[in-house]
C-alpha positions in Angstrom: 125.2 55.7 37.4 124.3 59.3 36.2 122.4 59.3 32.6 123.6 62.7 31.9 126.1 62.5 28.9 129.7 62.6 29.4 131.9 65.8 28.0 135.3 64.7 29.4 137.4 62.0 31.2 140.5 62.4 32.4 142.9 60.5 34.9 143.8 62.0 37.6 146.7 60.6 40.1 144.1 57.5 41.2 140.9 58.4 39.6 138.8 58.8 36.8 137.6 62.7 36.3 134.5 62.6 34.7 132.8 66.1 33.4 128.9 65.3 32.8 126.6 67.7 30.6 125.0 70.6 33.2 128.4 71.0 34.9 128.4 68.2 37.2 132.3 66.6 38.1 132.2 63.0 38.7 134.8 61.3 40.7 135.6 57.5 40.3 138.5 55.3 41.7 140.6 53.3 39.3 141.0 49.9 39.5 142.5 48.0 36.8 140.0 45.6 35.2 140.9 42.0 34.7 141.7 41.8 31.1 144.0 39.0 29.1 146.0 41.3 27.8 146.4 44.4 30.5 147.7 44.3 34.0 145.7 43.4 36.5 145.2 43.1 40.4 143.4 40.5 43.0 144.4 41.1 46.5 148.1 41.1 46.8 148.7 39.6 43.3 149.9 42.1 40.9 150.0 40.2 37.6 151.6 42.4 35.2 151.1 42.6 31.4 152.7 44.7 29.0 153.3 44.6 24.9 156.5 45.2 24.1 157.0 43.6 20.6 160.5 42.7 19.3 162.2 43.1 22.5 164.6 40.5 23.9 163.9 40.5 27.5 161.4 42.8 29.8 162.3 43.1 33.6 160.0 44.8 36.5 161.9 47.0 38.9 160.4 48.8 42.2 160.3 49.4 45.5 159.6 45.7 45.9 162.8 44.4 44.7 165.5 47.9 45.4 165.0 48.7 41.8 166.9 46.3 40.2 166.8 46.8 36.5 167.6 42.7 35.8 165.0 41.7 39.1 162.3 39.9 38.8 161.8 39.2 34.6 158.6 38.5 32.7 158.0 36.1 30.1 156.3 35.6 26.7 155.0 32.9 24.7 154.3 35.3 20.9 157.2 37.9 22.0 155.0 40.3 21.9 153.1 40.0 25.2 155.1 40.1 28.4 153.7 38.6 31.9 154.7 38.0 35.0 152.8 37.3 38.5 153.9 38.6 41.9 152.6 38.5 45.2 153.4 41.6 47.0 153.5 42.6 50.5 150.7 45.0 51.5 150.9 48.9 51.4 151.8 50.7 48.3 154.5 49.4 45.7 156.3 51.6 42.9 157.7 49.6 39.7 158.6 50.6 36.4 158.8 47.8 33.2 162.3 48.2 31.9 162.6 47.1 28.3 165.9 45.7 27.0 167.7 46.4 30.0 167.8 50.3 28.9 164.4 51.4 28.3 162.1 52.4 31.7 158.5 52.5 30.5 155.2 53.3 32.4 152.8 50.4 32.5 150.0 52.1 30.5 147.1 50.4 32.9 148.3 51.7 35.7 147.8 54.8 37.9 151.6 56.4 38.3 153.0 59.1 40.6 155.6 61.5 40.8 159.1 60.0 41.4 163.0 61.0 42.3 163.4 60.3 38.6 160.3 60.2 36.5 156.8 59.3 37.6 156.2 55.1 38.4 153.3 53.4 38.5 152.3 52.2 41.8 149.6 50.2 43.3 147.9 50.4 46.8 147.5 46.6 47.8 145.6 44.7 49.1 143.1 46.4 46.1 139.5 46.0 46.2 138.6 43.9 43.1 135.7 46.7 41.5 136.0 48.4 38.4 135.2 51.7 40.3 134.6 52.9 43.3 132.4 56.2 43.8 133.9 58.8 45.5 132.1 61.3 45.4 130.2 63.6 43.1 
């Protein structure tokens, strides 16, 4: 990894943008890291986790179950962190973490795309478990 100190990181779509000191743009692909308390991924298993305090129920809708705002709920054990585990067919998947049965909400650890209403998060399974990935520099 480069030495040179960083200026600025951004996300971009996928990736990490990384400006170094001297001008040099750093590209790196971004995998979520397994974390207790953030979503992560392991192959196909997308096991998604996402803090959502005082709500009374937290659903996951996407392309993997027609978007269905009441599919496939999560669960919590302090109500204020909300999990659920899915094994997902390969190829790229699109979800959105609906709060409440009203409120559609990003997944904040998660790369998201433009959409017919909104950008979603999506993943491109199966993943490759590193952090990052050089791209190129």
């Amino acid at each position: 990894m480069d030495r040179a100190r960083r200026l600025v990181g951004t996300p971009y779509g996928d990736s990490v943008l990384i400006l170094y000191e001297g001008g040099r743009l750093g590209c790196y692909k971004y995998v979520p890291r397994s974390r207790d308390d953030v979503t992560s991924i392991r192959g196909n298993r997308l096991h998604v986790r996402f803090r959502a305090a005082g709500a009374k129920r937290v659903n996951l809708a996407g392309t993997f179950n027609g978007w269905d705002p009441a599919g496939a709920p999560l669960k919590t054990e302090d109500g204020e962190l909300w999990q659920l585990a899915l094994d997902l067919e390969s190829g790229r998947t699109e979800y959105k973490v609906v709060v409440d049965g009203r409120r559609w909400e990003l997944d904040p650890h998660v790369p998201f795309v433009p959409g017919a209403y909104g950008p979603n998060n999506y993943v491109d399974l199966p993943c490759n478990v590193a952090a990052l990935e050089l791209l190129g520099s």
